[in-house]
KEVEX-486289 format. One record per residue (C-alpha): residue in one letter; x, y, z; residue number from 1. Coordinates in pm, 1 decimal. Each point is the difference from the previous one (the first is absolute). Layout:
BEGIN
- A;X;Y;Z;NUM
...
END
This chain:
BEGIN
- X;4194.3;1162.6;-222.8;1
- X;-277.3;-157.0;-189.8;2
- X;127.0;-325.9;-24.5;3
- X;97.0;-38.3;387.5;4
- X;-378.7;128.1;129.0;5
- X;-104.1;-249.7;-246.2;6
- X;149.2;-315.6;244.7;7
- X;-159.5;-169.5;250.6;8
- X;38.3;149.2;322.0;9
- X;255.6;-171.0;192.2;10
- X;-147.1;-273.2;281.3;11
- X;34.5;71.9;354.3;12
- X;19.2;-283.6;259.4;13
- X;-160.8;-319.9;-63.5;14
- X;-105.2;78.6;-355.9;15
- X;-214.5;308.3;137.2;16
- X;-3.4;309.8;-209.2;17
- X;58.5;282.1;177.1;18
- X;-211.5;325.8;21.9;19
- X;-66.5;205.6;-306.4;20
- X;126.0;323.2;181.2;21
- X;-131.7;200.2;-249.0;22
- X;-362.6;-114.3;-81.1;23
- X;-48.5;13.9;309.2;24
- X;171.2;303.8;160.0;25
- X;-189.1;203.2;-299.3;26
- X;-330.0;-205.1;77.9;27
- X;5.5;66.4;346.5;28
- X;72.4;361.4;-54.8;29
- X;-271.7;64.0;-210.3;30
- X;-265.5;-175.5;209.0;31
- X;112.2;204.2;288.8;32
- X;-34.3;322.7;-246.1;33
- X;-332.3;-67.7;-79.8;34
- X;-117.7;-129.9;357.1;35
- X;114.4;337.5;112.8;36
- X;-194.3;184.7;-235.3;37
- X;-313.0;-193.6;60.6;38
- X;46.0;44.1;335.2;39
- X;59.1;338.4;4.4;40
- X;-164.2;126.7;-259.2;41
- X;-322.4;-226.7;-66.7;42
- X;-218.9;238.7;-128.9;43
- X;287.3;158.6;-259.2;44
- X;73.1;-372.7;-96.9;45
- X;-358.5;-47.9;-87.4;46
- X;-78.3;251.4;-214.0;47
- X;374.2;13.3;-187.4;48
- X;-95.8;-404.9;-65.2;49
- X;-325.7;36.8;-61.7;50
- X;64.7;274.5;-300.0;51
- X;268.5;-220.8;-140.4;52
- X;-188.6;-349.4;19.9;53
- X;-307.5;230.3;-200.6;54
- X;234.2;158.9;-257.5;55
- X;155.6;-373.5;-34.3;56
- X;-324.3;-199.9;-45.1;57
- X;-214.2;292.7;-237.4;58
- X;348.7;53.9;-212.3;59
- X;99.7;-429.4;-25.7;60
- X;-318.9;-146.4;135.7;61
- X;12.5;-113.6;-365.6;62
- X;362.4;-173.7;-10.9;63
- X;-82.6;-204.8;394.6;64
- X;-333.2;-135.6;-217.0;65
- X;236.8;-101.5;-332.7;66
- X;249.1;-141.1;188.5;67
- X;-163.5;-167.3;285.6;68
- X;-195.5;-161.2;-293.3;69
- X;289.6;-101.4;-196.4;70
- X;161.6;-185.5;268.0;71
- X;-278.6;-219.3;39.2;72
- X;30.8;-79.4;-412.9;73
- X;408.6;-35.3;61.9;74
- X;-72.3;-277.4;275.9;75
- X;-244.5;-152.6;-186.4;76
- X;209.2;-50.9;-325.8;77
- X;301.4;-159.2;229.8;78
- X;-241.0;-224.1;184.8;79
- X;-107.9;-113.2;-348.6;80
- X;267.8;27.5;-215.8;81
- X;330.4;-255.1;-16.5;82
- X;165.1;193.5;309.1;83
- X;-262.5;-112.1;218.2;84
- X;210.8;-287.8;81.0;85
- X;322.8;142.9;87.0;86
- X;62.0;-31.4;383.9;87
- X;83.9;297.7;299.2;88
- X;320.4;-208.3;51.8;89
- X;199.5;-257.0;-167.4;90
- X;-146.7;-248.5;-233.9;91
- X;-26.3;-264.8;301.3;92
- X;-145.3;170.6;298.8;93
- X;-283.8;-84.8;133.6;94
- X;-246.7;232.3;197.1;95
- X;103.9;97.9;381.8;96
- X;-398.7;46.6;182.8;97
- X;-255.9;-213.3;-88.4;98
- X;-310.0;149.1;-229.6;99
- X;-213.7;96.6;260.3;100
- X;267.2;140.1;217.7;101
- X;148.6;174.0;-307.3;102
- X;-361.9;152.3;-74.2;103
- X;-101.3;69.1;352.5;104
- X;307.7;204.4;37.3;105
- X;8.4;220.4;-314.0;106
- X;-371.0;62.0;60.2;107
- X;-2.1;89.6;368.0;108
- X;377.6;241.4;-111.3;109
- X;-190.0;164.2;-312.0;110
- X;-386.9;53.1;125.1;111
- X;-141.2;-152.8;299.8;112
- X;-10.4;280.9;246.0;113
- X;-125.0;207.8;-338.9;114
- X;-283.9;-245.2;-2.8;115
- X;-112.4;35.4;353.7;116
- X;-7.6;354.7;-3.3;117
- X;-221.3;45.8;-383.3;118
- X;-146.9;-334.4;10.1;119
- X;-301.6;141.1;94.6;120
- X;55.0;386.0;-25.7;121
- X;138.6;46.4;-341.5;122
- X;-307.3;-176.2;-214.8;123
- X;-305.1;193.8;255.8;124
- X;196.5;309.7;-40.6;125
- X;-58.1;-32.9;-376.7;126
- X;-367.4;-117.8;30.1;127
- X;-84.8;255.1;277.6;128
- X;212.1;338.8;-117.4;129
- X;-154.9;309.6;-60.7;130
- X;344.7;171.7;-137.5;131
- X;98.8;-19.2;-368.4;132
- X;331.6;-106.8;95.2;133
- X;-93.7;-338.7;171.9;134
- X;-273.5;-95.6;-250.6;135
- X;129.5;-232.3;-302.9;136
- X;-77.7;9.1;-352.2;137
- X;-381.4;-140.3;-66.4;138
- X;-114.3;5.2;346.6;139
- X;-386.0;125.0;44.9;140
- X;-224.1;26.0;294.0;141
- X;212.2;-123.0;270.3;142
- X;-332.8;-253.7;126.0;143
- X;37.8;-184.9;-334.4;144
- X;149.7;-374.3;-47.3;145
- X;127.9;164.8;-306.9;146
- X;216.8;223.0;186.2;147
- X;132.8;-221.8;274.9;148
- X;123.3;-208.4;-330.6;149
- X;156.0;282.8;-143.9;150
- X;171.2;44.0;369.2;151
- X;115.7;-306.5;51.7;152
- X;184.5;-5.6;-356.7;153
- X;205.9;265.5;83.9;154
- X;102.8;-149.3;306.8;155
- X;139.9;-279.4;-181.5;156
- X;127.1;204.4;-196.1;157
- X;255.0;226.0;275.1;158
- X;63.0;-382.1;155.2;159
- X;3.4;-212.1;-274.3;160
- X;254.5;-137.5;-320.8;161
- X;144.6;375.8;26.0;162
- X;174.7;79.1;310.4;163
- X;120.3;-344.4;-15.6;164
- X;143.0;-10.5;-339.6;165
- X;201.3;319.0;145.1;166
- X;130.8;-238.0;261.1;167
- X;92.4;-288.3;-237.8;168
- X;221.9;226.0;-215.6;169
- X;196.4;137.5;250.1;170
- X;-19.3;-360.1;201.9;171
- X;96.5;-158.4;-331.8;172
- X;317.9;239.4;-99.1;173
- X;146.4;-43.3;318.5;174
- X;-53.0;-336.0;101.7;175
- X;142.3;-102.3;-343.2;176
- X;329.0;213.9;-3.9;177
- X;32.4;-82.1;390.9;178
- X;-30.0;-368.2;-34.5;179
- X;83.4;-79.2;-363.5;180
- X;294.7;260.2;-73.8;181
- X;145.9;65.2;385.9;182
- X;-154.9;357.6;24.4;183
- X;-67.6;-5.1;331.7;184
- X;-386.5;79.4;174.9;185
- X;46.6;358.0;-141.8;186
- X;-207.9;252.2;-162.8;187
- X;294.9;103.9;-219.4;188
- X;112.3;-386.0;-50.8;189
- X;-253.5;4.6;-294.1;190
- X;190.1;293.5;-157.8;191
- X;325.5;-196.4;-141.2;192
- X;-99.1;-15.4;-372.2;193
- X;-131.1;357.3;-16.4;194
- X;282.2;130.7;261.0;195
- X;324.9;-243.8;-172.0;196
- X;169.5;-55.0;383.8;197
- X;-71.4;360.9;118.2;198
- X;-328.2;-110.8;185.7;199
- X;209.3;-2.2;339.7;200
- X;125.6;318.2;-59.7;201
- X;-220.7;328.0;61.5;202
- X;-253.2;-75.8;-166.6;203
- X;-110.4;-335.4;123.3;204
- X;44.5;123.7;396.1;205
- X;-239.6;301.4;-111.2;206
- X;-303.7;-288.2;-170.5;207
- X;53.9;-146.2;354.9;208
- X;-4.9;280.3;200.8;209
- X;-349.8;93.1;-203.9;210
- X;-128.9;-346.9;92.3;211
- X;98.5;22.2;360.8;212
- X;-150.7;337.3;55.7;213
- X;-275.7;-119.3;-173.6;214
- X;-54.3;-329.2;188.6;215
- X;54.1;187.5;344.1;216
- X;-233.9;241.4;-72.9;217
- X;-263.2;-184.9;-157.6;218
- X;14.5;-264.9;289.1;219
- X;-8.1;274.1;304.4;220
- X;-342.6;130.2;-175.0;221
- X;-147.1;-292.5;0.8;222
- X;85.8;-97.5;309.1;223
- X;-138.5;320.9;105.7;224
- X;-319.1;-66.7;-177.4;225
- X;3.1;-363.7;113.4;226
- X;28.3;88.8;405.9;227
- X;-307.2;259.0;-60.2;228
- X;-198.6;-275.5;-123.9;229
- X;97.8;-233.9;327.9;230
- X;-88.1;261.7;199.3;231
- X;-328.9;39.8;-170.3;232
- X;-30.2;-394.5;79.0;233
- X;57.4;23.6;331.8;234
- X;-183.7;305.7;80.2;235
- X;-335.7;-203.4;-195.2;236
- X;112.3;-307.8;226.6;237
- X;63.0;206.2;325.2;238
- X;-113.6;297.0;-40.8;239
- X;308.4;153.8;94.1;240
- X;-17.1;312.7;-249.6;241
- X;199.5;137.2;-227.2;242
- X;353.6;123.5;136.8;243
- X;310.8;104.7;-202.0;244
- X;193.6;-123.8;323.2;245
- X;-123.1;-349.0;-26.7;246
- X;21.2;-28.1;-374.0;247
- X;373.0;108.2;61.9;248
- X;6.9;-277.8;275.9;249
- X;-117.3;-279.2;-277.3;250
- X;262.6;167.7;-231.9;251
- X;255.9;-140.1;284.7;252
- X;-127.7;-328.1;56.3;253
- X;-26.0;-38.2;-394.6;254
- X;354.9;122.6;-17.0;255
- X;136.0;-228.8;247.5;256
- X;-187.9;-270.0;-172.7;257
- X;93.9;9.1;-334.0;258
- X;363.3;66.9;89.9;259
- X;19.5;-315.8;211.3;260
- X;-135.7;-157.2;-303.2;261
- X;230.1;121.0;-243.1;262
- X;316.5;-91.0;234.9;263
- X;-109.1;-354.5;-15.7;264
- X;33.3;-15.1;-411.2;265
- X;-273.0;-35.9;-303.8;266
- X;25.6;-397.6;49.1;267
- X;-121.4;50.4;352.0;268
- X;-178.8;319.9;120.6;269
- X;-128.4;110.6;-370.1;270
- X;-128.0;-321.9;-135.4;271
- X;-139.3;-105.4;383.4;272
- X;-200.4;315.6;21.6;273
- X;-109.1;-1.6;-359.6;274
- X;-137.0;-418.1;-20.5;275
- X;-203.5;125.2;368.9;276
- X;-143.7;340.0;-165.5;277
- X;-91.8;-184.4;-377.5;278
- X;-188.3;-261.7;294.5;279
- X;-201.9;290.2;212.4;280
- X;-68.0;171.5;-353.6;281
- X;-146.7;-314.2;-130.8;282
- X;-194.1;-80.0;344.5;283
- X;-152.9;405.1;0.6;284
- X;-88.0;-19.9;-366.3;285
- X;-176.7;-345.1;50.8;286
- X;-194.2;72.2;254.1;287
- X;-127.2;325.3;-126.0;288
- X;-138.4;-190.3;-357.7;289
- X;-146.3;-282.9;200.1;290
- X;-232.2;259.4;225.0;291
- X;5.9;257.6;-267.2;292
- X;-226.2;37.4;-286.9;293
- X;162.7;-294.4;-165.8;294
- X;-159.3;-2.4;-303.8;295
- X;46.1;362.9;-53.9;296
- X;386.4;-7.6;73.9;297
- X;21.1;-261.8;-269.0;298
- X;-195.5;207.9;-254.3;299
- X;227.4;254.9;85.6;300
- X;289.9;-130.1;-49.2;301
- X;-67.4;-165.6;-335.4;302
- X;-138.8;331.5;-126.5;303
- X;256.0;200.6;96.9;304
- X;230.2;-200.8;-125.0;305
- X;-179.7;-47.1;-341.3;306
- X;-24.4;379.2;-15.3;307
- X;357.2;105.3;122.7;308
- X;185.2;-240.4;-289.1;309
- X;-276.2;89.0;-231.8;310
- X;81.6;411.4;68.3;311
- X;341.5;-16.7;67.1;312
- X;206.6;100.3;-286.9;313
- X;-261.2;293.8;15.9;314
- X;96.9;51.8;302.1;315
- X;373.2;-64.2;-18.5;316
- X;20.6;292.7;-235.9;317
- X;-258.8;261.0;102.6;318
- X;158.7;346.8;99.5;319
- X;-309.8;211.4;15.0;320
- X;63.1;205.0;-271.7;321
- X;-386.2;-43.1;-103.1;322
- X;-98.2;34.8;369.9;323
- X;71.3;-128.4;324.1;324
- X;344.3;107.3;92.3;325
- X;-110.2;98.9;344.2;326
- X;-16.4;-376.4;71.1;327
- X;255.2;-134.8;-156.7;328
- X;266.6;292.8;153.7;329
- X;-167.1;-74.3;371.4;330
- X;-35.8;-414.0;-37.8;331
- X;177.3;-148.0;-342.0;332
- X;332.2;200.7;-9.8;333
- X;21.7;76.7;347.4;334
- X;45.1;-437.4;28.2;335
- X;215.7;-23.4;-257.2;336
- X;216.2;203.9;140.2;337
- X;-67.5;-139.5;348.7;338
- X;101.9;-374.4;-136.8;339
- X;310.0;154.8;-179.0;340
- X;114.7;132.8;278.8;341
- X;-30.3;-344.5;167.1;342
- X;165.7;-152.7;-252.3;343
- X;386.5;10.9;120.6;344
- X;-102.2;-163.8;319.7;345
- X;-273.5;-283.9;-111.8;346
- X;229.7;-29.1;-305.7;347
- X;272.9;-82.6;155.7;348
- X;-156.1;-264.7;290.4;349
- X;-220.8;-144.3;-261.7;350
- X;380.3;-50.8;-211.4;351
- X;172.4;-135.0;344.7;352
- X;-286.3;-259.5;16.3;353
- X;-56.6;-109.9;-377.3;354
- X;400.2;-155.0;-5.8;355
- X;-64.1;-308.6;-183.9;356
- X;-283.9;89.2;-226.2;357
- X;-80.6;-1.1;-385.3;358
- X;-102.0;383.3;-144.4;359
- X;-323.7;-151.3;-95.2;360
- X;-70.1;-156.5;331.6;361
- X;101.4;356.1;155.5;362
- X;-255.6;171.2;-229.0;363
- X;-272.0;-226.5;55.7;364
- X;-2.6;-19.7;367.7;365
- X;141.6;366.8;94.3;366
- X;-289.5;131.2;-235.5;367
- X;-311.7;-272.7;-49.1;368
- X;-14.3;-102.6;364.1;369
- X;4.2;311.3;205.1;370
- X;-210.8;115.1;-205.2;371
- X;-243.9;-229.0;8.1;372
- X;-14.0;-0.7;408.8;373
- X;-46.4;376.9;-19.4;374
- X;-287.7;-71.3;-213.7;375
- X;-160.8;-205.9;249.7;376
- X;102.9;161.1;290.8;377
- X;-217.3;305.8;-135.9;378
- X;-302.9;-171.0;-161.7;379
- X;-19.8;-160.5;414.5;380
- X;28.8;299.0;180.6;381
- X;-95.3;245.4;-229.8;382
- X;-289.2;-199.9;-124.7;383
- X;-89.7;-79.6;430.0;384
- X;-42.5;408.5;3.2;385
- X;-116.9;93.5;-355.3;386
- X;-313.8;-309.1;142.2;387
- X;-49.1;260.9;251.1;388
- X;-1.2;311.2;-182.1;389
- X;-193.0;-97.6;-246.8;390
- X;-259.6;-123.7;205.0;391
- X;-8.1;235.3;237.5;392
- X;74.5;-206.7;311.2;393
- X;281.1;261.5;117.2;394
- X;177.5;370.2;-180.1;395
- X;361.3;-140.8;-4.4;396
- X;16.6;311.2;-275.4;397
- X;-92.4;250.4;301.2;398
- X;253.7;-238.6;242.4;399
- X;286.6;117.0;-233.9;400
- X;-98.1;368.0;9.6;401
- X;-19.5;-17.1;346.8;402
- X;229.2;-256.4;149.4;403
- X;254.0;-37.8;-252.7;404
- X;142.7;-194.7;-179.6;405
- X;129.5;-256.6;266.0;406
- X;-313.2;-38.4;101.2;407
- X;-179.5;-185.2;-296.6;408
- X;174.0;-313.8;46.4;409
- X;-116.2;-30.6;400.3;410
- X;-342.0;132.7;-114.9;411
- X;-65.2;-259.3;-252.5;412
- X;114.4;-272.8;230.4;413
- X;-230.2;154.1;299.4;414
- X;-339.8;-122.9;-198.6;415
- X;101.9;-346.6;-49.6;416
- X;8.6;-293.1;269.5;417
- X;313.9;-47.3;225.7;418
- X;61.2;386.1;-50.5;419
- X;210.3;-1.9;306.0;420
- X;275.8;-324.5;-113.3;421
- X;-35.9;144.2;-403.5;422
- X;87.0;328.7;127.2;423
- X;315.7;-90.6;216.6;424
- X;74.4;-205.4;-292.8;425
- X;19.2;267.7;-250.4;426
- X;196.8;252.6;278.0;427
- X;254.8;-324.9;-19.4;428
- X;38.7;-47.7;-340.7;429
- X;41.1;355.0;-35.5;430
- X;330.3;19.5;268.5;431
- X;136.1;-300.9;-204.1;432
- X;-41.5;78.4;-302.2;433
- X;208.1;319.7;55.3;434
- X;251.1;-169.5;228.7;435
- X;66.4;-195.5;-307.0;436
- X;22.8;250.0;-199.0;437
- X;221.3;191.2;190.0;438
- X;212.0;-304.2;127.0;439
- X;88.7;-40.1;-424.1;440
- X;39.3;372.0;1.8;441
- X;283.6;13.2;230.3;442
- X;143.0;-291.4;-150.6;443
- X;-10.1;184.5;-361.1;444
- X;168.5;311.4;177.4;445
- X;227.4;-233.3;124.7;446
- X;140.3;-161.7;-304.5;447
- X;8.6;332.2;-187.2;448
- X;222.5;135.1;266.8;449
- X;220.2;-323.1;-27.5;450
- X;32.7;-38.5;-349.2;451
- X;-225.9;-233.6;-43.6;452
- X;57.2;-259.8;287.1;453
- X;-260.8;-214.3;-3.4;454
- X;4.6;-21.2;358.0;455
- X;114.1;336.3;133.0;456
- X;188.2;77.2;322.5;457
- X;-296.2;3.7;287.4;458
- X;82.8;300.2;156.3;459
- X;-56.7;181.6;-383.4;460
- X;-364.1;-193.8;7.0;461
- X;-61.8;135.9;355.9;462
- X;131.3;357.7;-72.9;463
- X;-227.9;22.1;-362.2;464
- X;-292.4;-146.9;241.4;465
- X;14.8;235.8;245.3;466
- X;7.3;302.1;-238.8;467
- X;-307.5;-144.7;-149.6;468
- X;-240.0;74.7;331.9;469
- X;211.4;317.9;127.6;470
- X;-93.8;115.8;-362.9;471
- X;-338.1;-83.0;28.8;472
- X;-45.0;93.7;375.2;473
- X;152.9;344.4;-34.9;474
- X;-171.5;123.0;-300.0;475
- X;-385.0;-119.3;65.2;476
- X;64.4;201.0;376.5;477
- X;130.3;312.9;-223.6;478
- X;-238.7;-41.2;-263.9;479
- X;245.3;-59.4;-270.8;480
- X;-158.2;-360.1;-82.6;481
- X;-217.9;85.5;-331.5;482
- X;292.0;238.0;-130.8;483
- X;230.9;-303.0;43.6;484
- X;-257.5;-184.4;-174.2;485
- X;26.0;197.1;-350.1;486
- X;392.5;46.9;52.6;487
- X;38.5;-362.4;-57.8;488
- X;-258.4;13.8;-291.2;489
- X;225.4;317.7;-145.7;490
- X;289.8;-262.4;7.9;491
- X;-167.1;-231.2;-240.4;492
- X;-5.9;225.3;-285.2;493
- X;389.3;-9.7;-53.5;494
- X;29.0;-345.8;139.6;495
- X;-278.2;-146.8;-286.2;496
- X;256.7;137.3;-275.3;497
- X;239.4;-217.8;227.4;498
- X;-197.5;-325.9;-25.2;499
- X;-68.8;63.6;-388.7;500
- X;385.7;7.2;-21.9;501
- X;25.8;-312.6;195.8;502
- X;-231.7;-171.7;-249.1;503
- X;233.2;114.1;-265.6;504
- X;320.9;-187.5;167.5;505
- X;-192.4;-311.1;55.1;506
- X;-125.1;-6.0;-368.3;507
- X;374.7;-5.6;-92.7;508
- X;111.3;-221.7;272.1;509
- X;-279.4;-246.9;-126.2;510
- X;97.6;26.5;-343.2;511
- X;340.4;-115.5;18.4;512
- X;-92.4;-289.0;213.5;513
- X;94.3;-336.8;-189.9;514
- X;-250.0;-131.3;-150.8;515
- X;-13.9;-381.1;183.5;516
- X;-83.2;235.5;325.7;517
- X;-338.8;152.7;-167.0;518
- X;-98.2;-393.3;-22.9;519
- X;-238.6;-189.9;217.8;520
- X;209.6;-227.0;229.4;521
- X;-102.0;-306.5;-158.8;522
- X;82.9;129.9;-283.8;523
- X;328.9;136.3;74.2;524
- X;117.5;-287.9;179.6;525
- X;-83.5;-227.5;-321.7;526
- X;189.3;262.9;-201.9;527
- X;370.3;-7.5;182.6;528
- X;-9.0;-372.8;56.0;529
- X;-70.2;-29.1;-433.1;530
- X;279.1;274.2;24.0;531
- X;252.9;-179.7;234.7;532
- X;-76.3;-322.5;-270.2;533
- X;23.8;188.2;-292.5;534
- X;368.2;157.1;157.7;535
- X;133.5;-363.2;62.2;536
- X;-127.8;-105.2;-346.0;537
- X;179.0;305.0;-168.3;538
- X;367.7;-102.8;247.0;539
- X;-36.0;-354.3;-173.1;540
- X;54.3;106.5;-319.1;541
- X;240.3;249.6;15.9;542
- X;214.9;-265.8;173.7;543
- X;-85.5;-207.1;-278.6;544
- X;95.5;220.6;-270.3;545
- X;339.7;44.7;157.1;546
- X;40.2;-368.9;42.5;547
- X;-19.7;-51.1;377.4;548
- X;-215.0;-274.7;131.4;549
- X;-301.3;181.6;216.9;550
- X;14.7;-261.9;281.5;551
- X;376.9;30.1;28.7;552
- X;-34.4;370.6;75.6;553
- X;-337.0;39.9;226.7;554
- X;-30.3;-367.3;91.9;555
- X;-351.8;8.9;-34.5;556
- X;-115.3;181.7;-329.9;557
- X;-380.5;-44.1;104.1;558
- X;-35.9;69.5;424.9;559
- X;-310.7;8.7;201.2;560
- X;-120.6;329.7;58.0;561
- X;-246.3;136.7;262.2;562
- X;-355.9;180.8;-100.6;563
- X;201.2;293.7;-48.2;564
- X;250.6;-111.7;-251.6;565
- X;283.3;-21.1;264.7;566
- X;229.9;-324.4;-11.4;567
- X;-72.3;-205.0;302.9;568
- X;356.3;-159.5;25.2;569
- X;371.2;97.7;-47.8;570
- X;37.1;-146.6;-327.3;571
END
């Protein structure tokens, strides 16, 4: 029994595979389960998730901060070490997106509608709060520079080489056993070494069961929490006030957008959307540091930035046993387990997209370079509203407290020029930011429902799309959208032990690699054509030791070769 789950599954018509009946019967199932409960049962749902995610993060708050930590050290040492240049595919591909697509799209997938909502919010929440759990280690008086520094650490901190190092490692496993050993796009792909052929068996349908449940879930909040921050927009652009029934109406129209999207493919839709939303980004952030407090953004951001690397492994590694575990449960573990439980869907998109590229190249740009747009996306508009805290031009701390916090973003805009284009702007880049999002999400679902097509059937990416807004539409109108919230967050305390195994496979998987393939390119090219010399040279004299004359036998003892050692003629 083992060794037939272990095939392939069998291909349908032209080459398609056909559905994974399973994954997603049992996916489907459960979603509906748990939809049902939220619906029904909101306020039970919320306090049964709310005990476990506090029992979860007071008894292992300590093993999310080790781990998170170590799988920033684990990408760093295959970035840097000989592995760095093995490639998510055969020794010879070549990339499929160009750079900036390639970045554009895993950053607007893993945090752009993130950004939008905290850009502002999350560092003036930890200036301005009162609370003990929103105020980080070392802050003071909240009117101090001092403390706006201290802020604006830890919010590179939640956004910065952390969450993303979670991505690579999951990105990395299963881009490199889908495109190098045959895998498939699957969560359970990765598992081979670990799982010897039994990974598409039980076991591997229940890691991608997790990671759809997971990526539906974690999607429909956030497109819950992204259509309440539209509707903020457009109730600050026309004042036309804050209604569940038209947030539920933007949940449509996002619906219908991203699904239309996703139909079209991740060469199309996906990496259209995502070159348009990296240009708006860069056009909002622009303006606001040109009629900003210039000088002061860039003093913020090279501070910050100074202080964050300076305090990080500090920081990587602080539980609050000497104090301070009230912030980090509320803030630091709370995101850990937030990106974890993101990390089966960015994972796998960022792994669909990367087909082509070197480990180290994955590391570096998957890591360094979303990271360091967060950092400058915050230092702008963070350091645009800290100007006007600090100076008292406006109370954006007493906005929060009394608006929410949707509102911080529109706020901050509101006391700069061109409020009223900066603040359609930003209600823009917020609906495409999440229609890309969710456009990759369905396509994830898609795949893991398929085993791992990368192009799945379109009526799978429409059904997966669809269940992301009835998801989010029914539970914020019953209530159920917070409790949903930690649910998904419960999920990423088994599924981190998941990703730690996954690093365990690839290790092996890496270490039995040949050793020309852990070579720079140059490098290995120069090695097989001295090879494919030294091989000919060896032939000769054998034949010569048994008496036959080389050129009788090959005709040609010595042929041309091309750059890759191959013979470039028949002789």
């Amino acid at each position: 029994m083992q060794r037939e789950s272990a095939q392939p599954p069998p291909e349908g018509r032209d080459g398609h595979l056909p559905l994974d009946k399973v994954t997603f019967g049992v996916a489907a199932g459960v979603a509906v389960a748990f939809l049902l409960w939220g619906t029904l049962d909101s306020e039970g749902m919320g306090t049964g998730t709310t005990k476990v995610l506090g029992w979860l993060e007071s008894t292992f708050g300590w093993l999310f901060i080790l781990v998170s930590a170590s799988f920033l050290l684990f990408s760093g040492y295959l970035a840097t070490t000989r592995y760095g240049n093995i490639k998510l595919g055969p020794d010879d591909s070549e990339p499929e997106f160009s750079t900036f697509s390639w970045v554009s799209m895993m950053f607007a997938t893993g945090m752009g509608i993130g950004l939008m909502f905290w850009g502002v919010a999350e560092p003036l929440t930890y200036l301005t709060a009162t609370d003990a759990s929103s105020i980080p280690p070392g802050r003071g008086d909240p009117s101090t520079p001092d403390s706006a520094r201290v802020a604006m650490e830890y919010a590179f901190f939640h956004w910065g080489f952390h969450p993303w190092s979670m991505y690579a490692v999951i990105g990395l496993a299963i881009g490199y056993f889908a495109y190098r050993k045959g895998t498939g796009n699957l969560v359970s792909g990765a598992f081979g070494p670990l799982l010897k052929g039994r990974e598409k068996g039980g076991a591997g349908k229940a890691i991608d069961v997790i990671a759809i449940f997971a990526t539906l879930f974690g999607s429909a909040t956030s497109l819950g929490l992204g259509a309440l921050q539209i509707t903020g927009g457009l109730d600050d652009v026309f004042g036309s006030g804050d209604s569940k029934w038209l947030t539920v109406v933007v949940i449509a129209v996002l619906t219908l957008c991203f699904v239309l999207s996703a139909v079209t493919g991740i060469e199309k839709g996906v990496q259209l959307l995502s070159n348009a939303n990296a240009i708006a980004a860069v056009l909002l952030v622009f303006f606001l540091f040109v009629v900003g407090p210039t000088v002061f953004i860039l003093s913020t951001f090279t501070e910050s930035l100074g202080g964050y690397l300076t305090h990080l492994p500090t920081m990587s590694f602080r539980t609050g046993a000497f104090g301070g575990s009230e912030f980090l449960s509320t803030w630091t573990i709370f995101y850990w387990a937030w990106w974890i439980s993101w990390t089966p869907f960015v994972g796998m998109f960022i792994a669909r997209i990367s087909k082509g590229r070197t480990i180290r190249q994955f590391v570096v740009y998957v890591i360094l370079v979303p990271s360091v747009v967060s950092f400058v996306w915050f230092s702008i508009l963070a350091g645009a509203a800290f100007d006007l805290q600090l100076s008292g031009a406006k109370d954006l701390g007493a906005v929060l407290v009394d608006e929410g916090t949707e509102s911080a973003l529109f706020t901050t805009l509101r006391e700069y020029p061109l409020a009223s284009i900066t603040v359609v702007l930003a209600v823009f880049l917020v609906a495409i930011f999440f229609i890309t999002g969710a456009d990759s999400a369905s396509i994830v679902m898609g795949m893991l429902s398929q085993h791992g097509k990368e192009e799945p059937m379109r009526w799978l990416v429409i059904f997966w799309g669809v269940a992301q807004g009835a998801v989010a539409a029914v539970l914020l109108f019953s209530g159920g959208l917070g409790a949903l919230q930690t649910l998904v967050i419960i999920v990423a305390g088994p599924f981190m032990l998941v990703i730690c195994a996954m690093c365990v496979s690839l290790m092996k998987s890496l270490r039995a690699e040949p050793y020309e393939s852990t070579l720079p390119s140059r490098v290995r090219k120069a090695v097989l054509h001295a090879q494919h010399y030294d091989s000919i040279e060896n032939q000769t004299v054998a034949l010569a030791a048994l008496g036959a004359d080389p050129e009788e036998v090959t005709g040609d003892p010595m042929p041309e070769v091309d750059v890759e050692g191959r013979p470039t003629s028949a002789g």
